[in-house]
C-alpha positions in Angstrom: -56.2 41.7 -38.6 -55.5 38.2 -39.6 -52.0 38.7 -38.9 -52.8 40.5 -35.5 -54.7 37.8 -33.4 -51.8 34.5 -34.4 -48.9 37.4 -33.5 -51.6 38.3 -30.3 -51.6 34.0 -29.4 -48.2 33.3 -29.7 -46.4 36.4 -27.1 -49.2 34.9 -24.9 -48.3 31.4 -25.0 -44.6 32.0 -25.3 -45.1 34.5 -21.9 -47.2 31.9 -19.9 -44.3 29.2 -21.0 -41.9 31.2 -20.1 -43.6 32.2 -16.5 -43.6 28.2 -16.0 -40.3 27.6 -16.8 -39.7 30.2 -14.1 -41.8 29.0 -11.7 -40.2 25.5 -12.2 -36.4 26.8 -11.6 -37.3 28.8 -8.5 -41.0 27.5 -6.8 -40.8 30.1 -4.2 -39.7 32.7 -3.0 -36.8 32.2 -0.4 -37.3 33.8 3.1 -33.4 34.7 3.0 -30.6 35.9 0.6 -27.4 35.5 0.9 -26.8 39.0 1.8 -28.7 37.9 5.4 -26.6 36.2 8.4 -27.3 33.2 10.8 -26.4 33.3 13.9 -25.6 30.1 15.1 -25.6 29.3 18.9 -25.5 25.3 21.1 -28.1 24.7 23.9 -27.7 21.4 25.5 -25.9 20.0 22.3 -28.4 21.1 20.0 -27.8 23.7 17.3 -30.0 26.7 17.1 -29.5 29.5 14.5 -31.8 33.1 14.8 -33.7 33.5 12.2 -34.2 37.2 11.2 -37.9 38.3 10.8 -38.6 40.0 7.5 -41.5 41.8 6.0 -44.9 39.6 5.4 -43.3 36.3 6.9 -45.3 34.3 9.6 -44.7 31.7 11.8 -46.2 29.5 9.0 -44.0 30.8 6.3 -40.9 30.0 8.8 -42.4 26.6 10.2 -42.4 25.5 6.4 -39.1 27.2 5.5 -37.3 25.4 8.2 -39.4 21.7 7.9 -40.5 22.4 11.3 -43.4 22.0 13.1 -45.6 24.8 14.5 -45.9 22.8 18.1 -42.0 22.6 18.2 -41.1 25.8 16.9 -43.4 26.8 19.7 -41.2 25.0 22.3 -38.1 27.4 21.3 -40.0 30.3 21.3 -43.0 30.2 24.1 -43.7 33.8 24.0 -45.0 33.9 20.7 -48.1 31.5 22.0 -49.8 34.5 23.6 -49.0 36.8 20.5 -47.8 34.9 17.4 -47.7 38.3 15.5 -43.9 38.8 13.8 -42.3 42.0 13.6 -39.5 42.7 11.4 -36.1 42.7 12.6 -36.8 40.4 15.3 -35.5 36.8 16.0 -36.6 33.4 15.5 -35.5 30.4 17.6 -34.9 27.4 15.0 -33.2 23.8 15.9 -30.9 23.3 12.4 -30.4 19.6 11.6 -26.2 19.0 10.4 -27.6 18.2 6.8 -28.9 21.7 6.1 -24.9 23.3 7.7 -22.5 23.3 4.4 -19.0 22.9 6.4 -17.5 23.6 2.8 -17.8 24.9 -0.2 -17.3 22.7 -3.3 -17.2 23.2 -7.0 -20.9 23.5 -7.2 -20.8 26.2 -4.6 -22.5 29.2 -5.5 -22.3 32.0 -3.0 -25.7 33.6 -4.1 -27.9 30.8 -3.3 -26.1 30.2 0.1 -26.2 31.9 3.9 -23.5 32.3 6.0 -23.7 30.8 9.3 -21.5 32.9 12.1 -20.7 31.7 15.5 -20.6 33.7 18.6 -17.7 32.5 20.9 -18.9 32.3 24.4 -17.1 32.5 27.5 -15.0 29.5 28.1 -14.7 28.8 24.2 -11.5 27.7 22.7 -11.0 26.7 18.9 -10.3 23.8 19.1 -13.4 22.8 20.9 -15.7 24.5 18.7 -14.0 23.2 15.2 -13.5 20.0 16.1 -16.6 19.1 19.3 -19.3 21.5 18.1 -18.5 21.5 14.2 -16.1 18.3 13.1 -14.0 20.5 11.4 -10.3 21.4 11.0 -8.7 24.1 13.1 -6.7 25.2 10.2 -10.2 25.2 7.8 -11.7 27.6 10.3 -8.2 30.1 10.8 -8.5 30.3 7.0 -11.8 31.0 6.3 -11.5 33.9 9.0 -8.5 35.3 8.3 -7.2 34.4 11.6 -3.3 34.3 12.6 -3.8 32.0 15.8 -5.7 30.1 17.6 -6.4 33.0 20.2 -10.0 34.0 19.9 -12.2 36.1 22.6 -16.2 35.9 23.7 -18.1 38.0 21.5 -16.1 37.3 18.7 -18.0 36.2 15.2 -16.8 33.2 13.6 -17.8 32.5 9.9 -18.5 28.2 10.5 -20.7 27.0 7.3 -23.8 28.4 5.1 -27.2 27.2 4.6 -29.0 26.8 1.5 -31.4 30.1 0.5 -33.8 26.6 0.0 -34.0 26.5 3.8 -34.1 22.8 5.2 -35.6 19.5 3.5 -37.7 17.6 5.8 -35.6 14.6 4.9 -33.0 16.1 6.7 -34.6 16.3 10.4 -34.9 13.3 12.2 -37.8 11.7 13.1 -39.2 13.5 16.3 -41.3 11.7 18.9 -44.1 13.6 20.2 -44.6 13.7 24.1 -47.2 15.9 25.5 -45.3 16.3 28.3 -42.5 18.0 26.2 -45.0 20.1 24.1 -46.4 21.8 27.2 -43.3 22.6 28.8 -43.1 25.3 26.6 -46.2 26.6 27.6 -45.7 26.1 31.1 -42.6 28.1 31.4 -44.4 31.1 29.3 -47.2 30.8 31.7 -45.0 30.6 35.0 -43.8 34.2 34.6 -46.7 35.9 34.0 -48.4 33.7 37.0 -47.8 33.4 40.4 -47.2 29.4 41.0 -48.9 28.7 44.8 -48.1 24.8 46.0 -50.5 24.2 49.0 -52.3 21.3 50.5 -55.7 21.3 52.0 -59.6 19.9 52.2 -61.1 20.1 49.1 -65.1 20.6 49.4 -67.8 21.7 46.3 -70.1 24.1 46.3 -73.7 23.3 47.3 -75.2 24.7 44.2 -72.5 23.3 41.9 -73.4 21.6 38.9 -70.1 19.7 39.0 -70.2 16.0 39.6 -67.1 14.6 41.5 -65.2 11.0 40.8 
C-alpha cells in the first residue's frame, strides 16, 4: 500500500502534464481539416470563401474561427437573422483578408495543417486576369499547380489558388473596419424586402383621438 498511492500520484500528475502540454500545442479544436475545400469567389473586389457547416458549429464558433464579427457576418449572410440555426452541409458567406490566403507553399509547409482554396472560373474569366488581378500570382505558378497544358480554361472549371491555415484567420490580419449603421442594416433590409411588400406613398398623416402617442 505504501508503494500503491506515490505509483497512484505520479500517472496522475504525469497524465494531467501531459493533457496541458496538449492543450498548449493545439488550444482548440479547428472547425476544418485539410481534407475540407474553400471555395473561393470575388464580389465587388472583395474575396469571399464558403465556409462548409459541420456538426455542432454555430455562428459563434465561425464568427470567432474567422476573426469576424457577428454584425458583419450577418451582412454576407442576412437570412440567417430570422433563423440563425446551422445545418450541416450548408454554406457560410465569409470576407477572407489576403494574410490568411498562402499563395505558396514554403519549407515550413505542412499539408495537414493547411486548406486548399479552389477557384470557380466564371464567365468571362481568363487566366491571366485571375493569377495576376484577382491573385498577384504567376501564370506559370498556377498552370503548374493544376496540371494545366495552356492557358485555356472554361466557367465552371475548379482552380486550386492558395490554402488557409486549419488556425482559421488572426484578427491581426483584418483591417480595421468602420462601423456605419447604415451599412449594418442594409443587410437587414434586403432580408426584410423580400418577405415584405415595400409600398412608397404620400399622404395626410392624422392620430387617432384616443391615442396615447404624443407628436413632435
Amino acid at each position: 500500500m505504501r508503494f500503491t498511492t506515490p505509483l497512484l500520484a505520479f500517472l496522475i500528475c504525469s497524465g494531467a502534464c501531459l493533457s496541458a502540454q496538449n492543450e498548449e500545442k493545439d488550444p482548440q479544436t479547428p472547425l476544418l481539416t485539410f481534407r475540407d475545400t474553400l471555395m473561393l469567389s470575388i464580389t465587388n473586389g472583395k474575396k469571399i470563401v464558403l465556409h462548409p457547416v459541420k456538426a455542432k458549429q454555430t455562428l459563434f464558433s465561425i464568427s470567432r474561427y474567422y476573426s469576424i464579427s457577428l454584425e458583419e457576418l450577418y451582412e454576407y449572410n442576412p437570412q440567417f437573422r430570422s433563423d440563425p440555426s446551422l445545418r450541416t452541409g450548408e454554406y457560410v458567406k465569409i470576407p477572407i483578408p489576403n494574410l490568411a490566403i498562402k499563395r505558396y507553399r514554403n519549407k515550413k509547409f505542412i499539408t495537414w495543417k493547411n486548406i486548399p482554396i479552389y477557384y470557380k472560373v466564371e464567365e468571362g474569366d481568363n487566366l491571366y486576369q485571375i493569377c495576376k488581378r484577382n491573385f498577384d500570382m504567376p501564370v506559370d505558378t498556377v498552370m503548374a499547380r493544376n496540371g494545366l497544358k495552356n492557358t485555356s480554361i472554361r466557367p465552371g472549371q475548379l482552380l486550386l489558388i492558395a490554402w488557409m491555415g486549419r488556425e482559421g484567420v488572426k484578427p491581426e490580419w483584418r483591417p480595421a473596419r468602420a462601423y456605419t449603421e447604415g451599412g449594418a442594416l442594409k443587410g437587414q433590409y434586403e432580408q426584410e424586402k423580400t418577405r415584405h411588400k415595400e409600398v412608397d406613398s404620400q399622404g395626410v398623416c392624422y392620430w387617432q383621438k384616443d391615442s396615447k402617442e404624443k407628436g413632435d
